[in-house]
Structures are given as structure tokens and as C-alpha cells.
PLY file of the C-alpha trace (Angstrom):
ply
format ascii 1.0
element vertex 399
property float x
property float y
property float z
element edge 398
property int vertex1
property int vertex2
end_header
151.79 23.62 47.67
148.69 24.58 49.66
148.96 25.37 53.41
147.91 22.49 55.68
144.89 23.98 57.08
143.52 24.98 53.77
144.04 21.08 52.87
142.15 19.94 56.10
139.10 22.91 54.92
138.67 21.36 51.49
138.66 17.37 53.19
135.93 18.61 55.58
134.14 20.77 53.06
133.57 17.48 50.32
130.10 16.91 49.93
128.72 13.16 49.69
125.58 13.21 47.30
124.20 9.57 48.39
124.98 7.61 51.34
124.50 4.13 51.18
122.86 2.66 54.32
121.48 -0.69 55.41
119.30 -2.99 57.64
121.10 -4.75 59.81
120.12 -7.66 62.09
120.61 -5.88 65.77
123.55 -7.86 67.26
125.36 -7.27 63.79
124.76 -4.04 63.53
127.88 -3.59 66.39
130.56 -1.22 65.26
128.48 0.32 62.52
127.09 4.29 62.42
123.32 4.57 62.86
121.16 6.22 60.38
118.25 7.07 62.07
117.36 8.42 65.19
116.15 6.18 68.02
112.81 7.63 69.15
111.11 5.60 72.43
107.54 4.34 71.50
106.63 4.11 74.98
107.55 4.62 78.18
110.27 2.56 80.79
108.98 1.70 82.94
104.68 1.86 82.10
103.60 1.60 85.53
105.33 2.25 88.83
108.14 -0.99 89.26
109.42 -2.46 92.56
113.17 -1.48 92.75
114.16 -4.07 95.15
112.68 -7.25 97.12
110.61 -6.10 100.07
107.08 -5.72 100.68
104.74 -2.56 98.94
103.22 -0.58 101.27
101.13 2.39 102.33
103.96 4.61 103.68
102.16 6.25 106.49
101.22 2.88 107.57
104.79 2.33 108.94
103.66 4.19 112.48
101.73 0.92 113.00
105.09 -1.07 113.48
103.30 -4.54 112.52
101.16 -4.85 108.65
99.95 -7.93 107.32
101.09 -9.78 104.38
98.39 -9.99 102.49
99.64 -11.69 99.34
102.75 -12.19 97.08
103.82 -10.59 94.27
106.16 -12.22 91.91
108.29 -10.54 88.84
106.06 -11.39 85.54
102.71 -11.95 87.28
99.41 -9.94 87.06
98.76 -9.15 90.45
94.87 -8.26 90.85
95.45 -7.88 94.94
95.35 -4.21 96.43
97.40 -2.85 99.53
94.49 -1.60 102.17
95.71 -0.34 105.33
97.03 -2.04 107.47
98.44 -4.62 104.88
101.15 -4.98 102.73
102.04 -7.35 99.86
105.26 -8.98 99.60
106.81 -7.95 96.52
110.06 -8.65 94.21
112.88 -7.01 92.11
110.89 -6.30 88.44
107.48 -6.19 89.92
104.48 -4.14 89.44
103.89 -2.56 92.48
100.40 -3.45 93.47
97.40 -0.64 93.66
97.42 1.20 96.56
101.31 0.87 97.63
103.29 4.10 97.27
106.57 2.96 98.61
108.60 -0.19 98.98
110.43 -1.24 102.63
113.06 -3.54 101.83
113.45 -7.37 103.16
116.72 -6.28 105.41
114.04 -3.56 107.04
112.05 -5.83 108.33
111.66 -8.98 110.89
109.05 -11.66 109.70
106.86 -12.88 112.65
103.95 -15.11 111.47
102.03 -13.97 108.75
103.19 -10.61 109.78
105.92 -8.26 109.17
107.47 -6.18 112.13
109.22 -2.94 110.98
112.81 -2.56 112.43
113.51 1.00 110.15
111.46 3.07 108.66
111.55 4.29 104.56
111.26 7.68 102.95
108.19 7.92 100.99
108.66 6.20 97.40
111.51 4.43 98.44
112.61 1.75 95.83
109.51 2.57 93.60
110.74 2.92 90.09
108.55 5.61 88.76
106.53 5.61 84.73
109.05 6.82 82.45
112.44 6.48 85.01
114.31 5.25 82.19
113.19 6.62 79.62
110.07 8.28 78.68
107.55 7.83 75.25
108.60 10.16 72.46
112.18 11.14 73.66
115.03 10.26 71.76
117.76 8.04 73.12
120.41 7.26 70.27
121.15 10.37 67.63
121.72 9.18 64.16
125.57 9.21 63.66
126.34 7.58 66.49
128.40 4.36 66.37
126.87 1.07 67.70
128.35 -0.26 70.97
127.21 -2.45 73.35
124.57 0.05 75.67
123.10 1.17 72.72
122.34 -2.82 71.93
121.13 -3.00 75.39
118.49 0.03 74.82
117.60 -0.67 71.07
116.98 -4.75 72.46
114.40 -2.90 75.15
112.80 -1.03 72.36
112.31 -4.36 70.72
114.20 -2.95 67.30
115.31 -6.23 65.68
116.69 -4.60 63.10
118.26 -1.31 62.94
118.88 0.98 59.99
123.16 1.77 59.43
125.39 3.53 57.22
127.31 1.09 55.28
131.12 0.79 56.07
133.02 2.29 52.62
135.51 -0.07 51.18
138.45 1.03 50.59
140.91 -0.79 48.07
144.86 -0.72 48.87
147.64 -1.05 46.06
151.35 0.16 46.30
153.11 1.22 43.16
156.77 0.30 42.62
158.81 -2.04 40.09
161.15 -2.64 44.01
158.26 -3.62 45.63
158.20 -7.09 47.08
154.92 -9.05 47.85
154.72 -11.00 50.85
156.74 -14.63 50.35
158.06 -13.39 46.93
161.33 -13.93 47.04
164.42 -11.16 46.61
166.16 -11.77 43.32
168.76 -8.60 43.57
169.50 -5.63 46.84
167.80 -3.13 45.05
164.41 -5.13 45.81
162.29 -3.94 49.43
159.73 -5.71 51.31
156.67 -3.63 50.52
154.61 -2.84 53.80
152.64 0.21 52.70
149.98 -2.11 51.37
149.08 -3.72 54.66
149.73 -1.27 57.05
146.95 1.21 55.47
144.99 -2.19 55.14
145.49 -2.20 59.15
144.24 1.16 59.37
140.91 1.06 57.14
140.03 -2.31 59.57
141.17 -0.20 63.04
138.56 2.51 61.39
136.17 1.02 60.42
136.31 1.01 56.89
135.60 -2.59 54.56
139.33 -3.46 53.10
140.26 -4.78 49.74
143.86 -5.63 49.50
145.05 -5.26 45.94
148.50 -5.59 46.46
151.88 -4.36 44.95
151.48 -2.81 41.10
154.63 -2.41 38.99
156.03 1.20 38.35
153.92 1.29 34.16
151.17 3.90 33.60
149.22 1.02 31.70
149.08 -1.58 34.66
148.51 1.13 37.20
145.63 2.53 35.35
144.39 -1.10 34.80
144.58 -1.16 39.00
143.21 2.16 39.47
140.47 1.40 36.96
139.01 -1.58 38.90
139.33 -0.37 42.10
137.28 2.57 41.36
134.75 0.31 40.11
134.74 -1.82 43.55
134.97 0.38 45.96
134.57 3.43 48.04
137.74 4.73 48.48
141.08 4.45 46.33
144.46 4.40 48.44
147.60 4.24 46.81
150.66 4.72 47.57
153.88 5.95 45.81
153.82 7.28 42.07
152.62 10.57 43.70
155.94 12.76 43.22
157.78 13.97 40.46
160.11 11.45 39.35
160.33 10.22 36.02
158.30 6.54 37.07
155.60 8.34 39.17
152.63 7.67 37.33
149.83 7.67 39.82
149.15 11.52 39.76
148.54 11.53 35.77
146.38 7.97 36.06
143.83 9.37 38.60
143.34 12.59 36.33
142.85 10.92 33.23
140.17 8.57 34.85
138.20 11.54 35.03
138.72 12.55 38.52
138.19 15.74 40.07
141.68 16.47 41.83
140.99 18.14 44.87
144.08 18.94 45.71
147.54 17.58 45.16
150.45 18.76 47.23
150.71 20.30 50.92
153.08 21.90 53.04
153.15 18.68 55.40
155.64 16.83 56.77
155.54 14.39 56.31
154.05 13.48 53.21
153.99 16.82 51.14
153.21 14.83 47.94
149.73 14.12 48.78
146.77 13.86 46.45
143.08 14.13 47.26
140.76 13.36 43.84
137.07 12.42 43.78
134.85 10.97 41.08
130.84 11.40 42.22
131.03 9.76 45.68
134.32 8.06 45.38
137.33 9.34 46.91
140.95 8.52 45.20
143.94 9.48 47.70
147.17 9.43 46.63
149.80 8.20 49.30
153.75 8.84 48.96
155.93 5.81 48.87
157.82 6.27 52.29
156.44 4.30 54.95
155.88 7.08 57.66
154.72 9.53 55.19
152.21 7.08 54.04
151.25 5.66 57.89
150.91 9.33 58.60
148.58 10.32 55.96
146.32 7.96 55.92
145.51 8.92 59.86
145.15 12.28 58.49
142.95 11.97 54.87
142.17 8.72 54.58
140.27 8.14 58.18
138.35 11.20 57.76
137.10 9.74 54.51
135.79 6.35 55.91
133.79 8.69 58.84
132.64 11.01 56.31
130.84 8.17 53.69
129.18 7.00 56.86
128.38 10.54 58.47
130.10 9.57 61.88
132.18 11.18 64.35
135.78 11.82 64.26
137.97 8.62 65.63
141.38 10.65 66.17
141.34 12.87 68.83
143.30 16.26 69.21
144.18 16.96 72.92
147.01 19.30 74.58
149.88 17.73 76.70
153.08 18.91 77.94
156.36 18.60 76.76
158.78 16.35 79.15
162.02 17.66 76.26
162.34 20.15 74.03
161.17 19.39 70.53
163.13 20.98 67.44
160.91 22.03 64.58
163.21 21.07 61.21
160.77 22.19 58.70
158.66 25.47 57.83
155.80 23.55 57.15
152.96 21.64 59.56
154.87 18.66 60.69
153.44 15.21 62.33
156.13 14.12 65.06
155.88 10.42 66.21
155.92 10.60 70.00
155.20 8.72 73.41
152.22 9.79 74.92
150.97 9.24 78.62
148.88 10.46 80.95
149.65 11.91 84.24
146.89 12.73 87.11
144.89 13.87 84.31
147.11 15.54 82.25
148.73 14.19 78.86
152.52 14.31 78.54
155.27 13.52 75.72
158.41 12.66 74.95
160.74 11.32 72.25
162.66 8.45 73.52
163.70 5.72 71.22
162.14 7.76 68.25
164.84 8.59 65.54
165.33 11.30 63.48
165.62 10.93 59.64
163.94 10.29 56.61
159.98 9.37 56.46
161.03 6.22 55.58
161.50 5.32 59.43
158.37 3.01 60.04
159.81 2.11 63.73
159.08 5.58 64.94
155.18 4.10 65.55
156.21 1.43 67.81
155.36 1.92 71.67
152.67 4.28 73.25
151.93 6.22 70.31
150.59 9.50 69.24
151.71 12.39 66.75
152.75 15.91 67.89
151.42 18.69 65.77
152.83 21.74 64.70
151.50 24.23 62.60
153.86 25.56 59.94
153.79 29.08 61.75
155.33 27.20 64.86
158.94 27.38 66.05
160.44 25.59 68.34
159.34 23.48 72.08
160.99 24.04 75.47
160.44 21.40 78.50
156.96 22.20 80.38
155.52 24.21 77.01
151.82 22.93 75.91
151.34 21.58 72.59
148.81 20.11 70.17
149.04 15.96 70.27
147.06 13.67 67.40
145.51 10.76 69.96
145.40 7.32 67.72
143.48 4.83 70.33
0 1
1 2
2 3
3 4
4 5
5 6
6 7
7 8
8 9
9 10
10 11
11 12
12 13
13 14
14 15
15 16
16 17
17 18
18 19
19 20
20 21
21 22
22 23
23 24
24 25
25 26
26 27
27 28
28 29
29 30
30 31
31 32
32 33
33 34
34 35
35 36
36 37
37 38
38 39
39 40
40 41
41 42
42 43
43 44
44 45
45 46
46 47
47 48
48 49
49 50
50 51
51 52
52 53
53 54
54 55
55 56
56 57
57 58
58 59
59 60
60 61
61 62
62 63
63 64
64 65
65 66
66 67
67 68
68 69
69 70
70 71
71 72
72 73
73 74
74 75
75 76
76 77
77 78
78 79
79 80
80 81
81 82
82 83
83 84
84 85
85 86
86 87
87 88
88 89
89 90
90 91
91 92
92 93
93 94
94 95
95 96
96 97
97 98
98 99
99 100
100 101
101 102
102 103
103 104
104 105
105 106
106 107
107 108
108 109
109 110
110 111
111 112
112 113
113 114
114 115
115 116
116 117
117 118
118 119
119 120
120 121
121 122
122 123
123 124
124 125
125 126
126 127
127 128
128 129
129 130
130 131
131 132
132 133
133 134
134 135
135 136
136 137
137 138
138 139
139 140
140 141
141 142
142 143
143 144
144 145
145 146
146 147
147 148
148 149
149 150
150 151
151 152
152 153
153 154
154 155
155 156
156 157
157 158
158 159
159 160
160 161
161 162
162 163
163 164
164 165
165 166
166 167
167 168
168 169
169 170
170 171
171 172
172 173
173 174
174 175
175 176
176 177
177 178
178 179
179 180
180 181
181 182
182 183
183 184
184 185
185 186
186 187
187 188
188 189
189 190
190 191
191 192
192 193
193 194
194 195
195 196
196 197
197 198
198 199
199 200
200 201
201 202
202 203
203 204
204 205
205 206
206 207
207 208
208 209
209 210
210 211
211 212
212 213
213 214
214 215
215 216
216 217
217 218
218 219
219 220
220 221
221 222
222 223
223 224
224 225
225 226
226 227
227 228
228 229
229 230
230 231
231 232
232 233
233 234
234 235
235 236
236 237
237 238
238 239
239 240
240 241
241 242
242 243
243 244
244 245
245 246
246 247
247 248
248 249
249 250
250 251
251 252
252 253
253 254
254 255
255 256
256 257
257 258
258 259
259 260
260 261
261 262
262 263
263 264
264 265
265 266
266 267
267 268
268 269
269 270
270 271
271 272
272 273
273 274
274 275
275 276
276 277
277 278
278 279
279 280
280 281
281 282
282 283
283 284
284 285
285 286
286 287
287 288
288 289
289 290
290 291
291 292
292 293
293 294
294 295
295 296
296 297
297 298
298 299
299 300
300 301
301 302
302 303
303 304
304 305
305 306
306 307
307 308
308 309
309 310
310 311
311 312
312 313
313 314
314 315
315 316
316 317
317 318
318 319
319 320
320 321
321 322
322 323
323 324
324 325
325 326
326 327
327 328
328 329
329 330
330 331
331 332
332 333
333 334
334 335
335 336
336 337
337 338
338 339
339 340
340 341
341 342
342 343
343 344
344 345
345 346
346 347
347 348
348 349
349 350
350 351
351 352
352 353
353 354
354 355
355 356
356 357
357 358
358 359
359 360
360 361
361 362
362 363
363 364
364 365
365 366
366 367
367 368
368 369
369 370
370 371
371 372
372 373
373 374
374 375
375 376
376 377
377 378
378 379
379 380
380 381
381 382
382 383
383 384
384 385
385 386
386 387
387 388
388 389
389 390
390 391
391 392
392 393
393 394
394 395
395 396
396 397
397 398
């Protein structure tokens, strides 16, 4: 078995030939990665912009105390009028200001007498004048490609008047547990030796939380011909291949000789992890096969770790789990000489991220529970020993 960071080095080191991308209508394109860079094609504002309501003036002109209101200048009209001395032109929120005003007094400065404004206190030079360009200016580039949609880059795309926006498209990723135990959801148990499977929709919970495109193929019984069958089609359908159990070296584990004799390229198969040491990583051209163990926390906890970093890489975006340093609150025993995933509580202090371990239980990887509450995973390297109360250490982030 291959040390952890080796396994991590080969994952980030896969090369996708093609990427598949997409035109999407703007206000669907939300929660997708862009695949081109956003370049401005003019500049925001054009021409200098009132920044408030108030009335454009001649700034020096504000020694006279009293101006004349000339005119009015509503948001959306041409305005042919010019500020002369002595003069000013009432003017609103969105407006051009008018030729020959270089700054903008605002309607609380002022005291309206007649056709006549009387100047109570006085403006800086430019006040309130949105200059050309303020926002952004022609030729400079606002949104990077690889950047996932949200809703200010809608907002600045929408000013650019892009109506449709070119994305990488979201893999799919199709979901099947092995195992003759495995129960469906609403089949009913027939003898004790039968579980509730819950592999199959948890990772199905994770490629949606991810962003990846799901397709739930449910629970396939422990024979190399139906699992190939399984395998077979999903390969054809999709993106990315999760399975889980049939991985390890039992006489019914079937998976690991399936994916190699469908031609993949194993990439590598077993890693000194805990949990989840069984792990298998195969490709065939641009689709990914990755072969879960059966447990439910080894399986939860490798699909955050392979899996997620698959559905970013088909679509070139950034990294959705988070590595940050926090504090121990209680000492943490390391069981294993191997890197190790710890289910912990995570919160954070006056700016600084602490953990702790209450309610989580120690035992098998088969403890699913441990990934209730305010959740992260602990991290320690396989060269690690172990934590006292107050020591710094590496913490997996999952929101």
C-alpha cells in the first residue's frame, strides 16, 4: 500500500484530455464553473454619473452661496443643457452629469428658495461624481475562467449584457453498492444477516453537495457477472464510476477484478489511510472509476477525499474542502501508523478554529453517526504521533 501523500500526487497529477463545456442561459448558469474569461467591452460607467440626488455644479461656484437652477436632470434622459456659472442643474441618482459640472452638492446641502438654491455646506471637489471606468474599465477582466457562478458574478455578467455564458459541464457520476446483504430502500428484511444499505445515497448526497450530476444505480448483488453488467453501463453514462464494497480481498469482492478487465487503467489501488485503506482509483480516457470500501465511514470519508476532487477536476474548478489549522480542546490518540481521517466537532473561536471529540465513538469504520453535529475531519499524517490539549493540528473543513 502506497503512502497517502503519494495517493493525493497521482489524484492531482491525472490529466483530462477533453473537457466538455456548455452555453448556458445566464440565470441557469448559477452554481456552474465558467469557461472563459470575462473581459469588459466597455467601460462602467462611459461618462461621468451623478452618485447621489443633488444639483451638478461648478465647484468653485460654491463661494457665491446662491446658483440658479437652471434645468432638471432626470435618470435615463439626454440632457442637452450645460452648467454656466453661476447655475446649476438639478440632478438625480443614475444621471449623466451635465457638461460643465465637475462636482455634485447633495439635496440635504442645500435650502431651496425660489428658483434658487442657497448653499448651507460646502463639497470637496468631485464629490458624488462617479468617474468613466469607476466600476470597471474597457478591456480588464472581471471573472477568471474557473470560477464558480454565484450571484455577483450574475449581477456583473447581466451589466455586460452576456445572455449566455460559456460553462464547464457538471460530470455525472453514477452510484451502485455491491453486496448480496444489501437492502434497497422499502425492500423488506427476510433474515438478520440482511442491512439497510446507505452507502448508495449518502455518496449520492455528496456528488449533489459538490456539484457533480447524480445517477443513482442502486444496490448490485455480490456476482462478478451482474457487477460487470453495472459497471459496464455506468461507464457508458457517465463521468465518474463510484462504487462501493467488493474492493478488499475477500473471497465475494469482485469490484477490483471487474474495473480491470473493462480495460481500465488502475491508478492506484490500496493506501495507507484510515479509514478506507482498500481504495481504488482507475481511469478509462476521461472517465474516472473509484472504488469505495463497504463500511459506511470509510466510504463517507473517501469520497470527500477522491471522489470530490474528481467532480472539480472534469470541470477545472477550485477545491470545495478546505484544509485549515485549529486547536485541540482534548488530547487526540493516534491508533494507527498510517494517515488517519478523525470525525470531529469543529468551531470557531474569535477567529480561531477549535476541536473536540464529544459524542464521537471509537470503533470500527462502520460508525456512520460519527458525522452527525458540527462536522469536520482531523488529519494526521502517518508520520504523526499523538495530540495534547492546546497543540495545533491539520482539520478537513466540509461546509
Amino acid at each position: 500500500m502506497m503512502h497517502f501523500d503519494e495517493s493525493m500526487a497521482l489524484l492531482e497529477g491525472l490529466q483530462v484530455s477533453k473537457y466538455k463545456t456548455k452555453k448556458l442561459y445566464l440565470m441557469d448558469a448559477v452554481g456552474y464553473v465558467l469557461a472563459e474569461d470575462i473581459i469588459a467591452d466597455h467601460n462602467s460607467p462611459e461618462f461621468p454619473t451623478s452618485g447621489m440626488d443633488g444639483y451638478a455644479i461648478i465647484h468653485e461656484d460654491q463661494a457665491m452661496r446662491r446658483l440658479k437652477v437652471a434645468s432638471i436632470n432626470p435618470a435615463g434622459s439626454a440632457l442637452r443643457d450645460k452648467v454656466i456659472g453661476g447655475t446649476c442643474i438639478k440632478t438625480f441618482t443614475g444621471s449623466l452629469m451635465p457638461e460643465g459640472a465637475d462636482t455634485l452638492i447633495p439635496i440635504e446641502n442645500v435650502q431651496i428658495d425660489g428658483d434658487e438654491i442657497l448653499i448651507k455646506e460646502e463639497v470637496p471637489q468631485g464629490f458624488a461624481v462617479r468617474e468613466i471606468g469607476e466600476n470597471y474599465a474597457k478591456g480588464q477582466k472581471l471573472i477568471e475562467a474557473g470560477t464558480k457562478i454565484d450571484f455577483s458574478h450574475i449581477g456583473v455578467l447581466a451589466s455586460l449584457n452576456i445572455v449566455h455564458v460559456l460553462v464547464y459541464e457538471k460530470p455525472t457520476v453514477s452510484i451502485l453498492s455491491t453486496g448480496s446483504e444489501l437492502l434497497d430502500l422499502g425492500e423488506i428484511q427476510m433474515n438478520d444477516a440482511q442491512i439497510r444499505s446507505s452507502n448508495n445515497y449518502v455518496i449520492e448526497a455528496i456528488v449533489k453537495k459538490y456539484d457533480g450530476i447524480s445517477m443513482q444505480l442502486g444496490c448490485i448483488k455480490d456476482d462478478k457477472e451482474s457487477i460487470t453488467a453495472a459497471v459496464s453501463e455506468a461507464l457508458e453514462k457517465s463521468d465518474i464510476v463510484v462504487t462501493t464494497g467488493g474492493v478488499s480481498v475477500g473471497d465475494f469482492d469482485f469490484v477490483k477484478d471487474v474495473i480491470f478487465e473493462l480495460g481500465c487503467e488502475v491508478v492506484f489501488k490500496g493506501v495507507r489511510v484510515k479509514p478506507g485503506q482498500h481504495i481504488m482509483v482507475a481511469r478509462k480516457g476521461d472517465k474516472f472509476v473509484v472504488g469505495l470500501p463497504g463500511f459506511a465511514y470509510s466510504a463517507t470519508v473517501m469520497a470527500l477525499v477522491y471522489v470530490v476532487p474528481l467532480i472539480e477536476k472534469l470541470q477545472k474548478g477550485k477545491s470545495a474542502l478546505k484544509h485549515v489549522k485549529a486547536k485541540l480542546k482534548e488530547p487526540f490518540v493516534k491508533r494507527a501508523k498510517k494517515a488517519e481521517f478523525t470525525a470531529c466537532n469543529v468551531s470557531l473561536i474569535h477567529g480561531e478554529y477549535y476541536v473536540d471529540f464529544k459524542g464521537k465513538k471509537v470503533g470500527t469504520s462502520a460508525i456512520l453517526t460519527n458525522m452527525l453535529g458540527d462536522i469536520a475531519l482531523l488529519f494526521t499524517s502517518e508520520e504523526d504521533t499523538s495530540k495534547e490539549v492546546g497543540d495545533e493540528v491539520m482539520v478537513l473543513l466540509l461546509d
